[in-house]
N, CA, C and O atoms as a Tinker XYZ file with bonds, in Angstrom:
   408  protein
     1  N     10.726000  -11.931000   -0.880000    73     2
     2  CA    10.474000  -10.531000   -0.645000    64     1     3
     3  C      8.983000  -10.257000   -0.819000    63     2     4     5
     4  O      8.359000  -10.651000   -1.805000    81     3
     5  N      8.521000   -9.668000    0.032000    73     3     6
     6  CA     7.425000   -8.995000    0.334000    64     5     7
     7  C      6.597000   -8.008000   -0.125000    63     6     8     9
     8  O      6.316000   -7.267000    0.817000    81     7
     9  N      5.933000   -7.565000   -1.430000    73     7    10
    10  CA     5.368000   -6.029000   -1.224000    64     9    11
    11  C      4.010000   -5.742000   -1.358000    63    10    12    13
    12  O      3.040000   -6.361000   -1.795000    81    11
    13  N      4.142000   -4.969000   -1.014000    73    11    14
    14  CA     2.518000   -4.503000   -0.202000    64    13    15
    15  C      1.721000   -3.027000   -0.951000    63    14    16    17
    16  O      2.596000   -2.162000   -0.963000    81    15
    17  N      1.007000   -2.716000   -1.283000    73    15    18
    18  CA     0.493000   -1.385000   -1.503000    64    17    19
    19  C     -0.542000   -1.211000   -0.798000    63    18    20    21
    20  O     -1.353000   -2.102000   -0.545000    81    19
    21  N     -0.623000    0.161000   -0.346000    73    19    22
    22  CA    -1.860000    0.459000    0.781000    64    21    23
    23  C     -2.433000    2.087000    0.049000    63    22    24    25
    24  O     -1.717000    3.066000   -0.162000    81    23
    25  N     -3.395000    2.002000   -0.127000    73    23    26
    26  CA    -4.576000    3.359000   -0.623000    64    25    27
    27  C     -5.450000    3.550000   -0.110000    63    26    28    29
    28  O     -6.382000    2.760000    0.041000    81    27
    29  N     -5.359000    4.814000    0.347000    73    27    30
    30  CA    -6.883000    5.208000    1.021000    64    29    31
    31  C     -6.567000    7.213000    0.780000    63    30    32    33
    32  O     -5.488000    7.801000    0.693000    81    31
    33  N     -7.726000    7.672000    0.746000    73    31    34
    34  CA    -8.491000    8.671000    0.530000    64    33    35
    35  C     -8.719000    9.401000    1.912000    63    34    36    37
    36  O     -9.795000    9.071000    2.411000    81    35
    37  N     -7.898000   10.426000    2.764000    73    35    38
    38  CA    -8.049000   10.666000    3.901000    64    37    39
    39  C     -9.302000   12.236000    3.469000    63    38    40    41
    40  O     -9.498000   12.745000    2.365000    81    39
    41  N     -9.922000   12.610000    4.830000    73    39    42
    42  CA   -10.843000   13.522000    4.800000    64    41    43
    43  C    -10.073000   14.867000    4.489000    63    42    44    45
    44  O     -9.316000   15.022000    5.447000    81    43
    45  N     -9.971000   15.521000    3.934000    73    43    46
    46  CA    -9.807000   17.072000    3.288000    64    45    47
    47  C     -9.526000   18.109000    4.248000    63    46    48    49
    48  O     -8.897000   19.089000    3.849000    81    47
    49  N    -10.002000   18.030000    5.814000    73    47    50
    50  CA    -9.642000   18.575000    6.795000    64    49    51
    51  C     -8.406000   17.911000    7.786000    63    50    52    53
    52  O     -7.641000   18.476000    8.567000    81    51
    53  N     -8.568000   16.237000    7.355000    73    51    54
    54  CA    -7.577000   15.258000    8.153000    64    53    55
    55  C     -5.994000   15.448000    7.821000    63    54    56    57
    56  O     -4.979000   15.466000    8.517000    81    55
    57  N     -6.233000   15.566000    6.587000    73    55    58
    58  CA    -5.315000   15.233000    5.302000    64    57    59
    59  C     -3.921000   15.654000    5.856000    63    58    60    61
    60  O     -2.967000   14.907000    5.638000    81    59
    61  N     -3.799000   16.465000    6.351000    73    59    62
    62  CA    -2.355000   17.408000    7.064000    64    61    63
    63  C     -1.859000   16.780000    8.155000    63    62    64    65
    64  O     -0.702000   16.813000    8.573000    81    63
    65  N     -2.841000   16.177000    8.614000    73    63    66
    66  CA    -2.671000   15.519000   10.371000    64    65    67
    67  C     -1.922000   14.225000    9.930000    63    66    68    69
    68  O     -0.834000   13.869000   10.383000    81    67
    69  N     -2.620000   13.600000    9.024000    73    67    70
    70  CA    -2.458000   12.436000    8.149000    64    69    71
    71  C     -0.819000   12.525000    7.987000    63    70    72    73
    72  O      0.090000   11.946000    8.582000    81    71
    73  N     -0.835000   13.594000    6.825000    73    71    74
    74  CA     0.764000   13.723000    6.658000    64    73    75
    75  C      1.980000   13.542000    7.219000    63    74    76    77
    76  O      2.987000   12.887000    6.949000    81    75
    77  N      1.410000   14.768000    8.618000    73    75    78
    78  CA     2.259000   14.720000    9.901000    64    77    79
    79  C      2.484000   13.585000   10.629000    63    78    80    81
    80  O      3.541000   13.523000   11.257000    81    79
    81  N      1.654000   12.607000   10.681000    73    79    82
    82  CA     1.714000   11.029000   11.650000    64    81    83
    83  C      2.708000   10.212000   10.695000    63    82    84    85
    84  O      3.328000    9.229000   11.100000    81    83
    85  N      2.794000   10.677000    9.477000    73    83    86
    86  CA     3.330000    9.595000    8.398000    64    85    87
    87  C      4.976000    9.835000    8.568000    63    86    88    89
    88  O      5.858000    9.008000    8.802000    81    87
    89  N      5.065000   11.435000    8.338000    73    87    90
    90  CA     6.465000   11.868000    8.186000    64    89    91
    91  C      6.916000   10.980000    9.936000    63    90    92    93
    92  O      7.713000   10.072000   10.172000    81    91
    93  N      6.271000   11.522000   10.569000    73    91    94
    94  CA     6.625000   11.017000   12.356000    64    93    95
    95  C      7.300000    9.136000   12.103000    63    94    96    97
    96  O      8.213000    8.444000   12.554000    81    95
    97  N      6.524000    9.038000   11.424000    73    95    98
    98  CA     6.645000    7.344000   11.212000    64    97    99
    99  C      8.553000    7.411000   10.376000    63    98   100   101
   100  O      9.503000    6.909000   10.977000    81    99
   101  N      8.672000    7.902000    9.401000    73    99   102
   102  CA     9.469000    8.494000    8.721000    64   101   103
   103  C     10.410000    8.448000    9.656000    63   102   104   105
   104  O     11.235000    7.540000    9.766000    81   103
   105  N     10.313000    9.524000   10.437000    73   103   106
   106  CA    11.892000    9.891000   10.934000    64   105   107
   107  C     11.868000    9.425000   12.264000    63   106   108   109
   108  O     12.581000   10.050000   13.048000    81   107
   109  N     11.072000    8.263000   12.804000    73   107   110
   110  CA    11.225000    7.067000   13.682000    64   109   111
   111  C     12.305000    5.832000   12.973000    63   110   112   113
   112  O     13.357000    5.338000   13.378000    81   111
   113  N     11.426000    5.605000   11.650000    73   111   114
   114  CA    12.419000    4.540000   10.982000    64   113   115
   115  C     14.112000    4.643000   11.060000    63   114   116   117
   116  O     15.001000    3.852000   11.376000    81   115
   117  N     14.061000    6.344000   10.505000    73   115   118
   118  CA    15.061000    6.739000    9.369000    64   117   119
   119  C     16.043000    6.491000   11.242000    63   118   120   121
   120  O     16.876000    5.611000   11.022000    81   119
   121  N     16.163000    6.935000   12.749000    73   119   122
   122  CA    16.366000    6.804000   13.626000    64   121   123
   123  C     16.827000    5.220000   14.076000    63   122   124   125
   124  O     17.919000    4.911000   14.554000    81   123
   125  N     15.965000    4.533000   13.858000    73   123   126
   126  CA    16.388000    3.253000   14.543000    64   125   127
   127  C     16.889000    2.330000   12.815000    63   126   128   129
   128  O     17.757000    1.468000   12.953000    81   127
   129  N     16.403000    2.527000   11.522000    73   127   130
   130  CA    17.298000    2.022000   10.826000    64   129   131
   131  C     17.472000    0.691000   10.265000    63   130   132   133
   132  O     18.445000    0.255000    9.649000    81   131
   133  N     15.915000   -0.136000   10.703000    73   131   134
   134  CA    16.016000   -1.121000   10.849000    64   133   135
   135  C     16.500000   -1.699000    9.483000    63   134   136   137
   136  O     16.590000   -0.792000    8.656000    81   135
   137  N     16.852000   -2.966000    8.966000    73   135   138
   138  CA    17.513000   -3.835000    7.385000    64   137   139
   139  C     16.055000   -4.296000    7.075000    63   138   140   141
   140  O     15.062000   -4.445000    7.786000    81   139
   141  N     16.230000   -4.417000    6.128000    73   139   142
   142  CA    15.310000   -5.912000    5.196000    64   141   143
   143  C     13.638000   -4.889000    5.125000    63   142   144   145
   144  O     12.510000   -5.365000    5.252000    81   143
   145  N     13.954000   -3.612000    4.918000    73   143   146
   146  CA    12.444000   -2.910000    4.502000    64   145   147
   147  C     12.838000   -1.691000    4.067000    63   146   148   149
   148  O     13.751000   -0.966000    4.463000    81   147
   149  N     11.963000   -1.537000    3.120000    73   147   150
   150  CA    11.723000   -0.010000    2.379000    64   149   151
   151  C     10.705000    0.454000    2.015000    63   150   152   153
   152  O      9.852000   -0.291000    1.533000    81   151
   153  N     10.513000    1.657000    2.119000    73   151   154
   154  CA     8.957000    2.116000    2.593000    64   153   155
   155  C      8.916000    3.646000    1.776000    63   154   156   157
   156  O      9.716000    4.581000    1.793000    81   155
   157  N      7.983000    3.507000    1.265000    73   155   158
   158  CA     7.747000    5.231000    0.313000    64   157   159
   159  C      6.320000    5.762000    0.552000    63   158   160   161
   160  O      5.643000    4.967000   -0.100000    81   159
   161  N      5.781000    6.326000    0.907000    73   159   162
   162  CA     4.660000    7.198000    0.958000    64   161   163
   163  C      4.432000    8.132000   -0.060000    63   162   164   165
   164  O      5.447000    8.779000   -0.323000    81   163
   165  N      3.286000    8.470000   -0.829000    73   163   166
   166  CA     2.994000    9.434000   -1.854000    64   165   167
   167  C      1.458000   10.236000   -1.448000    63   166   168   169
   168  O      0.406000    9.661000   -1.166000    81   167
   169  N      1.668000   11.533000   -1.507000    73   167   170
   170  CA     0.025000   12.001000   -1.024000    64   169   171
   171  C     -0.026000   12.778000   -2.560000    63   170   172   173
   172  O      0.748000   13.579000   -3.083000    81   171
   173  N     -1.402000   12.111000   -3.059000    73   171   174
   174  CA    -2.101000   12.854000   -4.232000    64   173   175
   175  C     -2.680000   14.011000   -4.661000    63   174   176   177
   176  O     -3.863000   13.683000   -4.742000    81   175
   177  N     -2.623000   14.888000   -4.911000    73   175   178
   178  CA    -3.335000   16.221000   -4.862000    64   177   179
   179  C     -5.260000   16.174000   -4.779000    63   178   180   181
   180  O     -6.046000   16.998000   -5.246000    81   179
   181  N     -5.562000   14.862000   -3.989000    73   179   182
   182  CA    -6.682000   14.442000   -3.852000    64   181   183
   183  C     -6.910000   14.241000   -2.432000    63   182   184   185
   184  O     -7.928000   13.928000   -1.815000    81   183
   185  N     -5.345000   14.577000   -1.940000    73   183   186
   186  CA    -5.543000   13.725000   -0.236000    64   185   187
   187  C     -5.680000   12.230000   -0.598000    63   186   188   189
   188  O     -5.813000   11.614000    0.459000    81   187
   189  N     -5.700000   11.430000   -1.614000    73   187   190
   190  CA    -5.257000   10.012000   -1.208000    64   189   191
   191  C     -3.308000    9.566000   -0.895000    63   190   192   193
   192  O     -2.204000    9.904000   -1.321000    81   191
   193  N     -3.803000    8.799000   -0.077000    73   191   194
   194  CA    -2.294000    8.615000    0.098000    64   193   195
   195  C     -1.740000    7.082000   -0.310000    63   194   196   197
   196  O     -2.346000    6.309000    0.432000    81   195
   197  N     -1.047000    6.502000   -0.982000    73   195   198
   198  CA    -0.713000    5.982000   -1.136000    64   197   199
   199  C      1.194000    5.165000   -0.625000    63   198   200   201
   200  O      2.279000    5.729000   -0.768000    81   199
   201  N      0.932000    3.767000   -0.058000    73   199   202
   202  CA     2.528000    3.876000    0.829000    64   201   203
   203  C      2.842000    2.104000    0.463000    63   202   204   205
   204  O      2.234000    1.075000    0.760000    81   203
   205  N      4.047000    2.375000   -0.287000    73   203   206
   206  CA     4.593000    1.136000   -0.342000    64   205   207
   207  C      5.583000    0.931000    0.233000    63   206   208   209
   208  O      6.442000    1.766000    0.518000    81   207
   209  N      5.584000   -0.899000    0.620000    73   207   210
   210  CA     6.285000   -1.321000    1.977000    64   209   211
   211  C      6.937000   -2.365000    1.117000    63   210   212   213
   212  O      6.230000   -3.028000    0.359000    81   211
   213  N      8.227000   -2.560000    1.177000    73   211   214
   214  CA     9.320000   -3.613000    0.897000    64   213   215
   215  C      9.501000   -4.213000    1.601000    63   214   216   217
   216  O     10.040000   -3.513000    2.458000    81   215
   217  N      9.427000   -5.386000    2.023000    73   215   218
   218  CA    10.130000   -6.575000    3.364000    64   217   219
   219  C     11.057000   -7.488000    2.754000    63   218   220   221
   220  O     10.592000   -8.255000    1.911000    81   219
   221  N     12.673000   -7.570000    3.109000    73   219   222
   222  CA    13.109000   -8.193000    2.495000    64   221   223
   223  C     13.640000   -9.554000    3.582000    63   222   224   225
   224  O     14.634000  -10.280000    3.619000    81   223
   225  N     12.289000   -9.408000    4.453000    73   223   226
   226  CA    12.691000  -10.662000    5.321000    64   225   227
   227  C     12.254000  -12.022000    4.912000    63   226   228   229
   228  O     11.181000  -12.133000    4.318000    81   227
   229  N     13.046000  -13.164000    5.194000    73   227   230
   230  CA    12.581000  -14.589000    5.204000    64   229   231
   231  C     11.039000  -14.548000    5.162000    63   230   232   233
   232  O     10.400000  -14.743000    4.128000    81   231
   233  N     10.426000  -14.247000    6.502000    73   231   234
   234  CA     8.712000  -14.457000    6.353000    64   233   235
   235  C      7.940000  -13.506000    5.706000    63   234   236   237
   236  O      6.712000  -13.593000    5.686000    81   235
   237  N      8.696000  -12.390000    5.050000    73   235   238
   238  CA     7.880000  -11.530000    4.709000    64   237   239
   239  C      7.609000   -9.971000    5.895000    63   238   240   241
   240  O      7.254000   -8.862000    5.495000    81   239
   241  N      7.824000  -10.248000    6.971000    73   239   242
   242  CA     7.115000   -9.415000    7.724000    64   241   243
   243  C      8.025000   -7.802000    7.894000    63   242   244   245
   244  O      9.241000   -7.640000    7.798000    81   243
   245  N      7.326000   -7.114000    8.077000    73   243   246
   246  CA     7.632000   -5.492000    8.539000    64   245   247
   247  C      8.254000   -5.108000    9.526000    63   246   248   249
   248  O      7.567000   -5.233000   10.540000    81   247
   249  N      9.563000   -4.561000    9.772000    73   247   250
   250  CA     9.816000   -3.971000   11.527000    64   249   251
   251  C      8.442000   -2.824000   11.399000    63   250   252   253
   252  O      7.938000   -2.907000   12.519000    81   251
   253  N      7.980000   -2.266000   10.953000    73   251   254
   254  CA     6.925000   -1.116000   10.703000    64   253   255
   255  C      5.974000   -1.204000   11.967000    63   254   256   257
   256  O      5.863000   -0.428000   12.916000    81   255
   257  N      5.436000   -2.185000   11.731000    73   255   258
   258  CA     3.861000   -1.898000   12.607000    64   257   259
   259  C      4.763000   -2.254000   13.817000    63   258   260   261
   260  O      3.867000   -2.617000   14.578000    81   259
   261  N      6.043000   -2.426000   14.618000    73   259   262
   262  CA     6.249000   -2.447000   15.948000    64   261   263
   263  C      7.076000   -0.680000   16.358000    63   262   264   265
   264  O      7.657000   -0.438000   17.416000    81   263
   265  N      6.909000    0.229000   15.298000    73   263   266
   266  CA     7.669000    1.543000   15.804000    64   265   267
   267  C      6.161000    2.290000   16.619000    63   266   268   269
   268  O      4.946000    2.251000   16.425000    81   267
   269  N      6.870000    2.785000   17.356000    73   267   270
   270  CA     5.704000    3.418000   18.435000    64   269   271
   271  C      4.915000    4.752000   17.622000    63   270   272   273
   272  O      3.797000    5.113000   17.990000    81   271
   273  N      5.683000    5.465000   16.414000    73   271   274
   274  CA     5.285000    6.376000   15.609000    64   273   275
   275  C      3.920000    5.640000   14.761000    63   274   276   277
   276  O      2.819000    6.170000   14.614000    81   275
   277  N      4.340000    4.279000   14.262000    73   275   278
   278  CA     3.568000    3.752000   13.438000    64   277   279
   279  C      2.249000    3.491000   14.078000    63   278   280   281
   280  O      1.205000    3.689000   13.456000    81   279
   281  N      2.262000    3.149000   15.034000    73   279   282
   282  CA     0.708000    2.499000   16.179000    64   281   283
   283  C      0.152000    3.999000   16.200000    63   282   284   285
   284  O     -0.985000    4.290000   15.829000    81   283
   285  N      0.975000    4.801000   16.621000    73   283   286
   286  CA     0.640000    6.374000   16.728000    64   285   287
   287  C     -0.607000    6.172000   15.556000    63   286   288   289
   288  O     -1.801000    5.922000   15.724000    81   287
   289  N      0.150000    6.378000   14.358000    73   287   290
   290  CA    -0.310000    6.698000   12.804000    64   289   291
   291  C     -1.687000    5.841000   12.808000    63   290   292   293
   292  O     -2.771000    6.351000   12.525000    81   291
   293  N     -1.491000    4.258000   13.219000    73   291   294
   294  CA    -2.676000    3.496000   13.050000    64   293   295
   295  C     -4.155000    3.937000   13.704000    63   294   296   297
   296  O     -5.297000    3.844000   13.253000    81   295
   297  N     -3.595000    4.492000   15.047000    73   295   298
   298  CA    -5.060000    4.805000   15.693000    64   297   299
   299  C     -5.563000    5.598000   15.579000    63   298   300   301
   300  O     -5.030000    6.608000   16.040000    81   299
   301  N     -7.109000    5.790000   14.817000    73   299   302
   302  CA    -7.448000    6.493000   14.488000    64   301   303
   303  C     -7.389000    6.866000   12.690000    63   302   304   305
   304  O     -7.554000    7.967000   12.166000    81   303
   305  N     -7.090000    5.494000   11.997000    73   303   306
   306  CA    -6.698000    6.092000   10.929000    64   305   307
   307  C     -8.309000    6.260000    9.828000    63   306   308   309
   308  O     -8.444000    6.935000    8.807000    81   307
   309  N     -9.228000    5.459000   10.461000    73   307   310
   310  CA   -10.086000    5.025000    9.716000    64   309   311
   311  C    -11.146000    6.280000   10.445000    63   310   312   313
   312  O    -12.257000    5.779000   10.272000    81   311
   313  N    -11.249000    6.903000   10.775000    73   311   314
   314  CA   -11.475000    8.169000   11.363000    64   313   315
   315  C    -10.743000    9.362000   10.453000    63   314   316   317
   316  O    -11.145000   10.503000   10.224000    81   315
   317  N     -9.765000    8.824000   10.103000    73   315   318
   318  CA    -9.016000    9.915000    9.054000    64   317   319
   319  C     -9.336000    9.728000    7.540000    63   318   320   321
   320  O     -8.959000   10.391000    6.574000    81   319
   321  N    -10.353000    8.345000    7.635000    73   319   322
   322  CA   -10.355000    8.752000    6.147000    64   321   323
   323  C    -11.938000    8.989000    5.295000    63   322   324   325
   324  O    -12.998000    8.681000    5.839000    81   323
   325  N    -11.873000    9.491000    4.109000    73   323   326
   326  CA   -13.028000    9.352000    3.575000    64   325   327
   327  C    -13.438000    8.362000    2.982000    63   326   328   329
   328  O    -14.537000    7.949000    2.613000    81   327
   329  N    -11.950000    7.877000    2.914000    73   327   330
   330  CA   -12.232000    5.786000    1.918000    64   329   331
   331  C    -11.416000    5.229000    2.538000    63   330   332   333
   332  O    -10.357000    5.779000    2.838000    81   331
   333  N    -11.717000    3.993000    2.881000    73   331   334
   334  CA   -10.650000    3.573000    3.887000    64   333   335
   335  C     -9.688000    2.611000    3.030000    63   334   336   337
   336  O     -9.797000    2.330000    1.837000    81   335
   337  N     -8.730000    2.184000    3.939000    73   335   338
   338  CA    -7.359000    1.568000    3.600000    64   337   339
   339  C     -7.605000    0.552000    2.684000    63   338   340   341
   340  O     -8.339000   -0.278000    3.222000    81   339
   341  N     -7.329000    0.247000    1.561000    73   339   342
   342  CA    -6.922000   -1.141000    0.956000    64   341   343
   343  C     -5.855000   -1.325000    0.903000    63   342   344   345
   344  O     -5.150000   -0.324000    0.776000    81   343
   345  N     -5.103000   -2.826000    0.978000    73   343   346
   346  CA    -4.217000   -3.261000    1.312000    64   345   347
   347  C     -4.357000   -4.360000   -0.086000    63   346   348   349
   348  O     -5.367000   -4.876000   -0.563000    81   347
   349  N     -2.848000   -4.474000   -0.518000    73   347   350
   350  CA    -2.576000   -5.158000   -1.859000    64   349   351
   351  C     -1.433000   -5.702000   -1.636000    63   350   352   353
   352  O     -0.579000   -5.061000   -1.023000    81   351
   353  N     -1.197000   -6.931000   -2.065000    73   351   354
   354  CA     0.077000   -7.335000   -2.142000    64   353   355
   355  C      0.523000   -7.514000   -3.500000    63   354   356   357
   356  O     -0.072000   -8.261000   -4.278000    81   355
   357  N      1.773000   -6.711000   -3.880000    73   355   358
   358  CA     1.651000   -6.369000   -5.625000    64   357   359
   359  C      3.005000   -7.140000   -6.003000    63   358   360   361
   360  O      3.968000   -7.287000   -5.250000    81   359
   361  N      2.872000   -7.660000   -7.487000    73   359   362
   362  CA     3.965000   -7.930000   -7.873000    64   361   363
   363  C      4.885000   -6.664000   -8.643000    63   362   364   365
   364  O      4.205000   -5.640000   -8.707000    81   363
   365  N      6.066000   -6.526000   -9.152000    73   363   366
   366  CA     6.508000   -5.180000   -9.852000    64   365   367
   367  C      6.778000   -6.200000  -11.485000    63   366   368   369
   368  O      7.357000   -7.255000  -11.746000    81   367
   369  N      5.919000   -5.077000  -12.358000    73   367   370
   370  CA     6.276000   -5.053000  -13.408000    64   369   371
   371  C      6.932000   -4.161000  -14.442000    63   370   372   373
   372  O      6.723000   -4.330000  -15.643000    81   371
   373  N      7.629000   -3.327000  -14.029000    73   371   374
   374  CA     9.033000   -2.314000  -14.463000    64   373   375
   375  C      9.116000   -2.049000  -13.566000    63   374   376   377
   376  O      8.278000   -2.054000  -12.664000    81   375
   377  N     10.817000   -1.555000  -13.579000    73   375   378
   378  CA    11.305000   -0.564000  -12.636000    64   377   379
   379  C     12.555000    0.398000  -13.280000    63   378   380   381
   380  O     13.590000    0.065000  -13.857000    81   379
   381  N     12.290000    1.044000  -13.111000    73   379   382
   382  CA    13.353000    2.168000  -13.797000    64   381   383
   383  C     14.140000    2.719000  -12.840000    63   382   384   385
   384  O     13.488000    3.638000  -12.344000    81   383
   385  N     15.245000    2.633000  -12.302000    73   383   386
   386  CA    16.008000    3.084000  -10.648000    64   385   387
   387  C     15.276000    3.445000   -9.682000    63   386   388   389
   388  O     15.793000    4.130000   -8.799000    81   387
   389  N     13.672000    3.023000   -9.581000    73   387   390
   390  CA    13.098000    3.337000   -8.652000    64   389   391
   391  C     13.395000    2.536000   -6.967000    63   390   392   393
   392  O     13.497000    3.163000   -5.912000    81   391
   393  N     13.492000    0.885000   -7.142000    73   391   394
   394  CA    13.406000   -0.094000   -6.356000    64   393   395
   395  C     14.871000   -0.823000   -6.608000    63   394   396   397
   396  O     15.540000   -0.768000   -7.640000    81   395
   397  N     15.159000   -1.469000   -5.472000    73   395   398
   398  CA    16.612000   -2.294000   -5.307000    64   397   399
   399  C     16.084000   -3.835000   -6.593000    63   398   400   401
   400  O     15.077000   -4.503000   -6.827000    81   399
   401  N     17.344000   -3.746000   -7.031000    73   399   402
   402  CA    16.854000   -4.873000   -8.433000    64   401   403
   403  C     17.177000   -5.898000   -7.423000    63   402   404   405
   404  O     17.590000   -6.752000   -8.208000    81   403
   405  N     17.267000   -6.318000   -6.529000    73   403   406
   406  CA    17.837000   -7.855000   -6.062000    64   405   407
   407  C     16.341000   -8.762000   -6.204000    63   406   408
   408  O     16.322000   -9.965000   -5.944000    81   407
């Protein structure tokens, strides 16, 4: 299993647009439904947004970056932000009913 953390700091005027491309991504998934991923988004009262991605596939990889909402979301994102994306691949050290224990 796979996980990923992604942070970035969108611009203060972007920040809403930002939102809107994310939820879009959202209720593309929640639509087609795909197995073996789970995905949470958090926006900070800073406009950073923060979005963790679960893959519970063999190689690791995402149905994510192939939904047409998501490419949507990508272009242009670094234009949306004031700090751009870091990308982490994290291990979990607690979980309290947040995440699937498998």
């Amino acid at each position: 299993m796979r996980r990923t953390l992604i942070r970035y700091k969108a611009k203060p005027e972007l920040a809403d647009r930002n939102a809107e491309l994310v939820a879009a991504v959202f209720a593309e998934l929640k639509a087609a439904g795909p197995d073996g991923v789970r995905y949470l988004t958090l926006r900070l009262e800073d406009d950073t947004f923060i979005h963790f991605v679960e893959a519970a596939t063999e190689d690791g990889s995402s149905p994510i970056p192939k939904l047409k909402a998501f490419q949507t979301f990508q272009d242009g994102i670094r234009d949306r932000c004031a700090e751009p994306p870091l990308v982490r691949d994290v291990r979990i050290v607690g979980n309290y009913r947040m995440l699937d224990e498998s």
